[in-house]
Backbone as CSV, one residue per row, in Angstrom:
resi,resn,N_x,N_y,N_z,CA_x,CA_y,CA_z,C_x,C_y,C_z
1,UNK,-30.069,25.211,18.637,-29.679,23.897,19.096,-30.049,23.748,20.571
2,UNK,-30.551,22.386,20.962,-30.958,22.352,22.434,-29.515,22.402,23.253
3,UNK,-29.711,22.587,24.550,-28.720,23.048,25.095,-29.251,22.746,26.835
4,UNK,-28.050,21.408,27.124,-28.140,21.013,28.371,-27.727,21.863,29.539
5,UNK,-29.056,22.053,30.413,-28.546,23.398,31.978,-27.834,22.527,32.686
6,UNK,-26.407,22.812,32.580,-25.936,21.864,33.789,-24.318,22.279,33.128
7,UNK,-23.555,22.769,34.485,-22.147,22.739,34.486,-21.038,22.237,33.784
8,UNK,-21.472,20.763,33.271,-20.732,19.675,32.608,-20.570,19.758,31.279
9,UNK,-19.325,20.495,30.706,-19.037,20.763,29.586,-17.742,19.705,28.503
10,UNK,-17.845,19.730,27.233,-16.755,18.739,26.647,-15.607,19.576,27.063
11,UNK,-14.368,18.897,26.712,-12.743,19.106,26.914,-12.855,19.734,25.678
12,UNK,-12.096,20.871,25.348,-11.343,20.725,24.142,-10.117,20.688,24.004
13,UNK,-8.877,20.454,24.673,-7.884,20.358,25.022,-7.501,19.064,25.245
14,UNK,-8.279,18.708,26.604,-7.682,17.120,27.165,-8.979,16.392,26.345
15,UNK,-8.758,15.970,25.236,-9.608,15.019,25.067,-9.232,14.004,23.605
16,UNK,-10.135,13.081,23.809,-9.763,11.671,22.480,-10.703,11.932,21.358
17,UNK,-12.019,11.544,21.462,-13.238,11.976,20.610,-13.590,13.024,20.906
18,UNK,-14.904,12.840,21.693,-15.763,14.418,21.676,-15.454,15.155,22.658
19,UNK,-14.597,14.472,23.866,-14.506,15.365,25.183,-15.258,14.996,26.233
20,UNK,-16.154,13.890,25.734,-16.924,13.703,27.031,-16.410,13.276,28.193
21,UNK,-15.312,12.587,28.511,-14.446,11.713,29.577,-13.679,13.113,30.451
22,UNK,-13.149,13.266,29.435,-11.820,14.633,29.790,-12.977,15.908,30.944
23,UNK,-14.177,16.416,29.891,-15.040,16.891,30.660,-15.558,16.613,32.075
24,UNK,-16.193,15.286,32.443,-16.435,14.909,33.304,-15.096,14.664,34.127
25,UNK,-14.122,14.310,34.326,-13.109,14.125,34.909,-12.383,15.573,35.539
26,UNK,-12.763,16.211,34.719,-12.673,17.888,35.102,-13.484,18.402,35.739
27,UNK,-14.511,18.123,36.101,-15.706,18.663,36.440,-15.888,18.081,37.800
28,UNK,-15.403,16.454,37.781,-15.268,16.147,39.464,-14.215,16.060,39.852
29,UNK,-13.011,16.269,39.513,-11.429,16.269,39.886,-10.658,14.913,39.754
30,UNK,-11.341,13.710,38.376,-10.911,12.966,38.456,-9.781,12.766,37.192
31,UNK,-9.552,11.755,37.354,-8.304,11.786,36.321,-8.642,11.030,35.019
32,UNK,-8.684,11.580,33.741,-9.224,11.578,32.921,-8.948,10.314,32.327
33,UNK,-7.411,9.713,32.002,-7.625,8.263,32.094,-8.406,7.688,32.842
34,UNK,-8.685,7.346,33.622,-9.366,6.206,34.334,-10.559,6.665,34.316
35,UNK,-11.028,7.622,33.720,-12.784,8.083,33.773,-13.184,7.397,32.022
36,UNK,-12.165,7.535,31.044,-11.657,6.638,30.029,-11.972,5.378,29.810
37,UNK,-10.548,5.345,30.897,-11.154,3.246,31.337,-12.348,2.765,31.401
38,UNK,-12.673,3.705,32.467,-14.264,2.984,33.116,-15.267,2.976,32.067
39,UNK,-15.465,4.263,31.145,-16.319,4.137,30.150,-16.224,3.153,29.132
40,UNK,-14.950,2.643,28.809,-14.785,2.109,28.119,-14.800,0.027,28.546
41,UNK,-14.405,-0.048,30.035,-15.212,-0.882,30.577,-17.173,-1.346,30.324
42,UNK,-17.545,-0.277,30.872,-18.408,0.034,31.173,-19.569,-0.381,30.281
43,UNK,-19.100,0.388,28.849,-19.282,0.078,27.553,-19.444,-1.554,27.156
44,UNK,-18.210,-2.191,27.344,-18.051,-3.532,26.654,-18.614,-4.531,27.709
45,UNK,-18.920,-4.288,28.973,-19.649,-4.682,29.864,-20.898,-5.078,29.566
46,UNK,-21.260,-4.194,29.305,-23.130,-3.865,29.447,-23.504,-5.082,28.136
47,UNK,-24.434,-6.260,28.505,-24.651,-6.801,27.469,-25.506,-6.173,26.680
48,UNK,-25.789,-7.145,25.357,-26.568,-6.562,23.905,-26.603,-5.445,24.102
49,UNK,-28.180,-4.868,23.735,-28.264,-3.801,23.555,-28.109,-2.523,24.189
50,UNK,-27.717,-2.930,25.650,-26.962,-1.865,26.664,-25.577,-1.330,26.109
51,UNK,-24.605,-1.932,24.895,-23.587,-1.500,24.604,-24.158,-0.138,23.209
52,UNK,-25.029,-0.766,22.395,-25.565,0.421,21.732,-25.611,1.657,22.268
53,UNK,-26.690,1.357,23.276,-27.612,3.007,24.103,-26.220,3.481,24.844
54,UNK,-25.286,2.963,25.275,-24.035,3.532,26.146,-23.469,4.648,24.670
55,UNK,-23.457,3.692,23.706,-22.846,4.348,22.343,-23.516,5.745,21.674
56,UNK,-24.781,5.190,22.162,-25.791,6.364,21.600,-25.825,7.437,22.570
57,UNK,-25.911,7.258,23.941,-25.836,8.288,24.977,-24.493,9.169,24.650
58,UNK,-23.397,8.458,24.460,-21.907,9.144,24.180,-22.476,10.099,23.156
59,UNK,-23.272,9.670,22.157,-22.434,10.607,20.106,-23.467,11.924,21.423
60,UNK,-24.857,11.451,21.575,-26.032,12.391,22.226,-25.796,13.323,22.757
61,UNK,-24.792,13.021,24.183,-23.952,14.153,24.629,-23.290,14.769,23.978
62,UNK,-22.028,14.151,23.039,-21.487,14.916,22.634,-21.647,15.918,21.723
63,UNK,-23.197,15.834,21.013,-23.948,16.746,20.378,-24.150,18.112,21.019
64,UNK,-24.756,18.116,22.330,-25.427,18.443,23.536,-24.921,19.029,24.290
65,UNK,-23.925,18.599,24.879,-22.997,19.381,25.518,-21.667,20.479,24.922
66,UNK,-22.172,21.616,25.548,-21.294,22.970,25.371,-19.648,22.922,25.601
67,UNK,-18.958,22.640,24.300,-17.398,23.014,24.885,-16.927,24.139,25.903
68,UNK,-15.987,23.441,26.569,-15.835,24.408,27.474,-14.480,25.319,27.213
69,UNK,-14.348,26.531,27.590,-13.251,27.759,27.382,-11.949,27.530,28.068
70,UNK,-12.137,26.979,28.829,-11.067,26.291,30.246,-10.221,25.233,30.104
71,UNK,-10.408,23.601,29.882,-9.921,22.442,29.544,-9.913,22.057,28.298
């Protein structure tokens, strides 16, 4: 399986779906609600087909990115 070089791993602990929010929020010291929010802003924001590729980038990562042992 391909496998992203980079620090930024899913939650398996603090998380809703795949971990991607919880991860990143861990990774810069932010607080995992509001890293939540924003995606989820962020998401319903983006017109047409910018709400897809936000959708598709999410499942992508969460394919992609390595759970982490820690969070």
């Amino acid at each position: 399986m391909l496998e992203l070089n980079t620090d930024l791993k899913r939650a398996t602990r603090d998380r809703w779906l795949m971990g991607l929010c919880g991860g990143v929020a861990h990774e810069y010291g932010w607080n995992p609600t509001l890293v939540r929010f924003a995606t989820i802003v962020l998401a319903i924001a983006l017109p047409g087909p910018g709400t897809a590729l936000a959708l598709l980038a999410y499942v992508v990562l969460g394919i992609l990115l390595p759970k982490s042992e820690e969070f």
